[in-house]
C-alpha positions in Angstrom: 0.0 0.0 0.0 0.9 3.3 -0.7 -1.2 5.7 1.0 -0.4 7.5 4.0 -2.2 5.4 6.8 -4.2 7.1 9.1 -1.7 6.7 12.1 1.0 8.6 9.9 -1.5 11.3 8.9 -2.2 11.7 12.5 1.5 12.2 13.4 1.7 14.8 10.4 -1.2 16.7 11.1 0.0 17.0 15.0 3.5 18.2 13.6 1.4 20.7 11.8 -0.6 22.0 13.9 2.5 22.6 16.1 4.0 24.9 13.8 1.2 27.0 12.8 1.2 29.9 14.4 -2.6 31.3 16.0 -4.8 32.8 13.2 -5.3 36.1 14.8 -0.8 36.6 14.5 -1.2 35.4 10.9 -1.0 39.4 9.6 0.9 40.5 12.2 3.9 38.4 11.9 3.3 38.0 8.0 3.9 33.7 8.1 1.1 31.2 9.1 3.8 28.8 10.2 6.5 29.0 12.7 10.1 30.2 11.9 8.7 32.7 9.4 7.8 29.8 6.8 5.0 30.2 3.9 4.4 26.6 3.5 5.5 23.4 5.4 6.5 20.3 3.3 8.5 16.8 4.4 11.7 18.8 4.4 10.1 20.6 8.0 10.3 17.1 9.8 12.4 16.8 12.4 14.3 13.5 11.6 12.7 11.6 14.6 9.5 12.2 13.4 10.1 10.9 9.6 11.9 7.5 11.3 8.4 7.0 12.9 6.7 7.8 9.6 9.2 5.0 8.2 8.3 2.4 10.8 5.1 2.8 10.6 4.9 2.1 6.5 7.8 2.7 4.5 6.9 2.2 0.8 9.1 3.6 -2.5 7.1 6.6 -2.8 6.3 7.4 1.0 9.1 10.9 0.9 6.2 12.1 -1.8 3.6 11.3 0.0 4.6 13.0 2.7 5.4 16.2 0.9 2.0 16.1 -1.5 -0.3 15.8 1.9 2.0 18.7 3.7 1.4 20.5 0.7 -2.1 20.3 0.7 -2.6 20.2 4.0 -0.9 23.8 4.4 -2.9 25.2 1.6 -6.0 24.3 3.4 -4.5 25.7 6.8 -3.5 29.0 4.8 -6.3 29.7 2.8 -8.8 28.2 4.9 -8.1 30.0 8.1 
């Protein structure tokens, strides 16, 4: 399988949610994410967190994965919110 499986989404989503920064400091601080960032994508992980994505199911194409549903996942968060 090559999906994302709902326990890696889970750990993705609570990464996210981590490092986006409250709506009302969206215009203040000009970034929706921590560290001044536009977008978050599978380069943000700390390398803990992509181990666990890894162990959980490592497939050929899971790097991808991970980086399509950040992408998407930070559009919704930014235009969305």
């Amino acid at each position: 399988m090559r999906a994302l499986t709902a326990s890696q989404k889970k750990l993705i989503d609570k990464f996210m949610v981590e490092n986006t920064n409250p709506k009302d400091s969206f215009e203040r601080i000009n970034s929706v994410f921590t560290e001044g960032r536009h977008h978050l994508d599978a380069d943000d992980l700390p390398t803990e967190l992509f181990t666990k994505l890894i162990q959980i199911n490592d497939t050929e194409i899971l790097y991808q994965e991970v980086d399509r549903y950040m992408g998407d996942k930070s559009s919704d968060i930014i235009y969305k919110s």
